[in-house]
N, C-alpha and C positions, 0 to 999 in steps of 0.2 A: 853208095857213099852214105846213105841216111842209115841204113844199117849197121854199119859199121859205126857211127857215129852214136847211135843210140844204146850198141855195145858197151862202147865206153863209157856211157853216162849211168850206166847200170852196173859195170863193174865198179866203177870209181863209188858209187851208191854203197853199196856192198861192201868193200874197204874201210870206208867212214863209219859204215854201221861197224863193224865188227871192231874197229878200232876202238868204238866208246863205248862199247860195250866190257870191252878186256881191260880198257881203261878204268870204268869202274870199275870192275869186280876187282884189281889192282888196288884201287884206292879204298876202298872197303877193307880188303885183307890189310894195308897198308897201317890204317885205324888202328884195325886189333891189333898190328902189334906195334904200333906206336912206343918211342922209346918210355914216356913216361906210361904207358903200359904193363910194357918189360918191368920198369925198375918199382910197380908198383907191386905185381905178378911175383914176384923174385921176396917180397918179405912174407912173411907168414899173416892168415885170415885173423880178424878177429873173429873168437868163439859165436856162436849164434849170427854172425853177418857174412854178407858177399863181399866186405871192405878189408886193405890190409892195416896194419896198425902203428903204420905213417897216418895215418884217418882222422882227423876230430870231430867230424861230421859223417856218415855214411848212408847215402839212399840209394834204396833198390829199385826200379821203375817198375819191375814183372809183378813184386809183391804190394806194392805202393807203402814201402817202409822208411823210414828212418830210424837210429841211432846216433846218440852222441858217442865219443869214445875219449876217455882219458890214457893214460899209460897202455895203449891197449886192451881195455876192458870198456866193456857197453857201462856207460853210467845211467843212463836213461834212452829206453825205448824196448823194443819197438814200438814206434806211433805210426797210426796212420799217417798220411799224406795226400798229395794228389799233385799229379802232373801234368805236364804239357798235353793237351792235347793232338788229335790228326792235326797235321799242318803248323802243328806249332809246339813242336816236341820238347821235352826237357834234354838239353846237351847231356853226352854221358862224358864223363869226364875224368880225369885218373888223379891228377895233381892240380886240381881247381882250388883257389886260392879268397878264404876272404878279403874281400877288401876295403868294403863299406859297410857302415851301419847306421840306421835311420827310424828309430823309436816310433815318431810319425809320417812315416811315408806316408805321400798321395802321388797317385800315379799320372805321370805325363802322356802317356798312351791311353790310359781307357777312361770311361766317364762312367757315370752312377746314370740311370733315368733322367733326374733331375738337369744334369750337365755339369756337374761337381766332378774333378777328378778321384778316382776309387780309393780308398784307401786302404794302403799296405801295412797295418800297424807291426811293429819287431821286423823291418826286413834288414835281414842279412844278407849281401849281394856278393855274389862267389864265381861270376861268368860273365864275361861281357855281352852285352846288349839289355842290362837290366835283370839278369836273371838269379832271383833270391828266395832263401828263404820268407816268409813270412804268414800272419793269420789271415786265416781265408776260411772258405767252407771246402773241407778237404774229404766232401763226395761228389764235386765238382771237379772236371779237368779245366785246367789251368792256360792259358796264354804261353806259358814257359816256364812259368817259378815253379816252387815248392812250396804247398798251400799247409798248412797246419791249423789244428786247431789252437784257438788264442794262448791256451794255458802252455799249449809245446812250444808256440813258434816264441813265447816269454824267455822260455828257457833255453830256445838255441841261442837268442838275441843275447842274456846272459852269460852264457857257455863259451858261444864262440866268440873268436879277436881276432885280429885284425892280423892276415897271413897265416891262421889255422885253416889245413890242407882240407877240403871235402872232394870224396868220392863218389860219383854218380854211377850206377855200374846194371848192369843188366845181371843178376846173378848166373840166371844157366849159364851166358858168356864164360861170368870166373872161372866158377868152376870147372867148366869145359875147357879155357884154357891151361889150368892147373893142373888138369887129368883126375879130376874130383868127380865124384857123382851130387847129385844136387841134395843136400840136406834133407829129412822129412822134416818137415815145421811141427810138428808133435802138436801135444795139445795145450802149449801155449803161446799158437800162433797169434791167437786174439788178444792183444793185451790193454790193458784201458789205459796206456799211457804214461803211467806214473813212472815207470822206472823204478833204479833201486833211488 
């Protein structure tokens, strides 16, 4: 009987594993193609980004980019950035939505040395749990935001309003789901920010 019994408690093991397992890799797949995926996947790239041009904001996580985008065209970037770090990743996101804006942010979550809360100056906040653009030192990874340098994160604070859509996107993803090969970044990958 203990045999028999320990059978089942190792099949049933076995079951549970395999289950969340298939579970995830379902909800993983499930992500990608998320409907607002689909319906972002379905409009055409803007030129030089992994963003489509429903877009007014677009960052890349693999290249650590940004763009702005008006009518479809890059107006300013690529800038650098900096993202979420391990454990505290930046969302990627397809139809993320501004919906705050906060000139002098200071942050409720993190503290300075001193015990001052950090401050986020230009944050633009585009995901729930506080997740925004703003300036930061953007060769450091991030809590979750999107770090810019002061003079970029002015200009998205400027740029964007309030329900302008930003795109978080893993470029190879796009493109791979596009059936695109991945862009060479030529030689002006490196760009110092200004935009046109």
């Amino acid at each position: 009987m203990g045999k028999a019994r320990a059978l089942v408690v190792v099949m049933a093991a076995s079951v549970t594993v395999a289950t969340t397992v298939l579970a995830g890799q379902a909800f993983a797949e499930a992500d990608a193609a998320s409907p607002a995926a689909q319906a972002t996947r379905s409009k055409p790239l803007v030129e030089g980004t992994p963003c489509s041009i429903t877009a007014r904001a677009c960052v890349d996580l693999e290249s650590q980019q940004s763009w702005l985008i008006a009518d479809g065209e890059v107006v300013r970037g690529p800038v650098r950035i900096s993202s979420g770090g391990a454990g505290a990743e930046t969302p990627v996101g397809h139809s993320l939505r501004v919906y705050r804006k906060e000139a002098d942010r200071r942050s409720s979550e993190f503290r300075l040395p001193d015990g001052e809360p950090a401050p986020m100056p230009w944050a633009v906040f585009f995901d729930d749990g506080g997740i925004a653009f703003h300036a930061g030192d953007p060769t450091r990874a991030s809590a979750g935001c999107v770090r810019l340098a002061p003079e970029d994160a002015k200009a998205w604070f400027d740029f964007l309003q309030i329900g302008d859509q930003v795109q978080v996107v893993r470029a190879s993803e796009e493109y791979a789901a596009r059936g695109l090969s991945t862009p060479d970044p030529g030689p002006d990958a490196e760009s110092d920010g200004g935009g046109d």
